[in-house]
N, C-alpha and C positions, 0 to 999 in steps of 0.2 A: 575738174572739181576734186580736189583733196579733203579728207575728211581727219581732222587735225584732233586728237584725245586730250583734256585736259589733267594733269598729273596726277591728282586729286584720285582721278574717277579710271585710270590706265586700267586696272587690275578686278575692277567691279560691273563694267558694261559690257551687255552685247545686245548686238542688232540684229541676229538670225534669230527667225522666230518671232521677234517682236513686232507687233499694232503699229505703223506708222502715221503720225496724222501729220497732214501738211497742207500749208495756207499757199496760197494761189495770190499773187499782188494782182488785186481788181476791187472793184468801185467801192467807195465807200470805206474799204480798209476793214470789215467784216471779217474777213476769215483772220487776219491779224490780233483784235482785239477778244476774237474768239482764243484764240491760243493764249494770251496773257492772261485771262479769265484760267485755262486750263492749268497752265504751269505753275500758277500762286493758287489755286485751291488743291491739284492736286500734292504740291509742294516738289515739283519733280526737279528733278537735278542736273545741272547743265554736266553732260558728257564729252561737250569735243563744241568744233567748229566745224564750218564748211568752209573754203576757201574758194572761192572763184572767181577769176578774173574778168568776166562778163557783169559784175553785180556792182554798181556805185558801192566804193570802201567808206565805212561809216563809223565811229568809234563813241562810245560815251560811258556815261556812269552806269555801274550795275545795278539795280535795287535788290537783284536777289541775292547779293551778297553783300559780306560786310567789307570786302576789298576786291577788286578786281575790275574791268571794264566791259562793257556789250558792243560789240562785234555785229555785220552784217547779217550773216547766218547762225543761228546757232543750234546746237541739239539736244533735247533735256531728255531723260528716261526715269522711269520707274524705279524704286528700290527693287520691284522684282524681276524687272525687264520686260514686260509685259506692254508697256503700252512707249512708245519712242514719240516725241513733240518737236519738231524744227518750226522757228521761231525764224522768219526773214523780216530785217527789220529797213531795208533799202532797197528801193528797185533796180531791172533790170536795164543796162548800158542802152541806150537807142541801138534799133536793128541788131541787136544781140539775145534778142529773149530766145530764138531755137536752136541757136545753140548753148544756151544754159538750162531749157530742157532737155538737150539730150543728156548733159552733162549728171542732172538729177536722177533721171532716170538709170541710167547707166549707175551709177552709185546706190538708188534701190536696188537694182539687178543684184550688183556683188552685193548688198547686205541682205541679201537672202529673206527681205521681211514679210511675214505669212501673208499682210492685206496691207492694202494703204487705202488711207480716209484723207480726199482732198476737198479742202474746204473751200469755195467760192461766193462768189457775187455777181450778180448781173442786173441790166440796169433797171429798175421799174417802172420806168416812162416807159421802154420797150414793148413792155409787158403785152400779149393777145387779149382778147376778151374773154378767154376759158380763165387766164389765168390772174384776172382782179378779182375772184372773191376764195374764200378759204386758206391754208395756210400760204406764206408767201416763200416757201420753199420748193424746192425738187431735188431729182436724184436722176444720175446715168451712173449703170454698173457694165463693168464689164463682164462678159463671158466669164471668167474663171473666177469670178467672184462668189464665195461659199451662199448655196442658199438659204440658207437660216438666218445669216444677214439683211438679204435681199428681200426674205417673207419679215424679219422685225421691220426692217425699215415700211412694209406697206398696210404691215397692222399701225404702225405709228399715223399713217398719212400720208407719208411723202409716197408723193407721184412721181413718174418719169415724168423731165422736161421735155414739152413737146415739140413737135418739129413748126414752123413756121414758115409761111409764102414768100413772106417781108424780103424784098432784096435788098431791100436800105438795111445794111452792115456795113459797121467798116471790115476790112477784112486784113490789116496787119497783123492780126494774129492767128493768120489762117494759114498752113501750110498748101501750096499752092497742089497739092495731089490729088487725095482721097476720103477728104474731108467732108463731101458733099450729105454725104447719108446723116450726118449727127444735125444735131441743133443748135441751133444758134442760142449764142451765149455773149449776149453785147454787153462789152463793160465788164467779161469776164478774164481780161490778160492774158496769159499762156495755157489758162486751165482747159481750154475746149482741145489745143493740141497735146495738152499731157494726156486726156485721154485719151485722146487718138492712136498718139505710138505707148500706149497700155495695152490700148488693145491689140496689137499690131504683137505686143512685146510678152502677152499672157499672163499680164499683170493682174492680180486679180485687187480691183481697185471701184470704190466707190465715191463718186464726188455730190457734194450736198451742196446745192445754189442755194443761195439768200435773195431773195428781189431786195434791192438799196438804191437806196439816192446818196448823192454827198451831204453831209454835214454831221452832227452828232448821231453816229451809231451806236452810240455803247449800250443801249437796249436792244440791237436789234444781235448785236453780240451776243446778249445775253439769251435768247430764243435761241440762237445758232448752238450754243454753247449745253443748251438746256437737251435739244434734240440729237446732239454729238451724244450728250451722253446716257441718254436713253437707247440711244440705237447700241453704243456699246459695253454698259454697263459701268462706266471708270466709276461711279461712285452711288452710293444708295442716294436715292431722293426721299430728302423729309418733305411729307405732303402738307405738314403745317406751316412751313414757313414759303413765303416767296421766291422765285427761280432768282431777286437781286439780292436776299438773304442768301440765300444758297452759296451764290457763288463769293469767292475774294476779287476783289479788285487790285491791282498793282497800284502802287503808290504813283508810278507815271502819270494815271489815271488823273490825277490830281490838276493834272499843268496839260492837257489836251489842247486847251485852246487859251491859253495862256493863264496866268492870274486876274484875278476879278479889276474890273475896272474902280476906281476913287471915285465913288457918288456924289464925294463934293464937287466935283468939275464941274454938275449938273444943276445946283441948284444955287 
């Protein structure tokens, strides 16, 4: 994995030191539209690319810019550096996802970033009986993860995800070692083994599950997006307005599921 600067931005970013948050490709697309929610409200700025050859190459229109194009990977940061956002916007090659987790990680390693915040999804048909009522989120932190973090996060509410009997998982995204001790995370892609070699790696790293189903999430984005930033403060909350005031939405937003259908067809 190459991590590519854009000209613009050479002389103005850094990544030691900084908050990383990163989406996790799993169910629902959650963690994704979580981050588009974060980069257009908090208005942050594409700093660089990622380049990996493990990740389908994907090319299109920018909307956060008035020229340019969107790329696979990308990586927005703060005017202050303070908080760093990768935006993956196409999945992983078949039987290539660990080796493009190691790849990530090994590229957090060299960027020196104080914490990473990875955001997830898993499935909610899945779900235990403890885990259908109250909020539809969880948390696993690792060991070297600051704890003032780890106490906001359980004055908020979030739980750790708990461990379950179920041996009905698929388990492609399992490394086949020492994985047994964590929980199970169905419908969550590479993020159950990102945190594994986190912890393995001294990462001090917090990942936030979403329960989701497929179809329209962009509310459940909006919760995910609501409790990211309560947990880390990126922005003050007005208590008058609604968490879908709150936030901006990208213009992508728009064309999700395509243009509206012609009502005359129908009548």
């Amino acid at each position: 994995m190459k991590f590519i600067p854009v000209k613009e931005r050479e002389n103005s970013y850094n990544l030691t030191g900084s908050t990383l948050i990163l989406p996790a490709i799993s169910i629902g697309n959650v963690p994704q539209l979580t981050v588009d929610l974060l980069i257009t409200t908090l208005n942050l700025q594409r700093i660089g690319f990622l380049e990996d050859e493990n990740v389908i190459p994907v090319i299109g229109f920018n909307e956060h810019l008035t020229r340019g194009i969107t790329v696979a990977i990308e990586v927005y940061q703060s005017d202050n550096n303070k908080w760093t956002v990768i935006q993956q916007r196409a999945p992983v090659i078949k039987k290539r996802w660990h080796i493009f987790a190691e790849n990530i990680l090994a590229f957090i390693k060299q960027s020196q970033f104080s914490k990473v915040v990875l955001l997830s999804s898993a499935d909610a048909t899945r779900r235990t009986d403890i885990q259908l009522t109250g909020l539809p989120l969880r948390i696993l932190t690792t060991p070297s993860l600051p704890n003032d973090l780890f106490e906001r996060a359980t004055i908020l509410g979030l739980k750790t995800l708990e461990k379950t009997s179920n041996n009905d998982y698929d388990l492609k995204h399992d490394d086949d070692t020492k994985q047994d001790d964590l929980p199970k995370i169905p419908g969550g892609g590479v993020s159950r083994f990102l945190f594994h070699k986190s912890q393995q790696g001294n990462i001090p790293l917090i990942m936030i599950i979403f329960f989701a189903i497929e179809g329209d999430n962009t509310q459940d984005a909006f919760l995910l997006a609501n409790y990211t930033n309560s947990l880390l403060n990126l922005l003050p909350q007005q208590q008058e307005i609604s968490i879908t005031e709150f936030w901006k939405t990208p213009a992508s937003w728009n064309y999700l599921f395509g243009k509206p259908y012609e009502q005359e067809l129908y009548q």
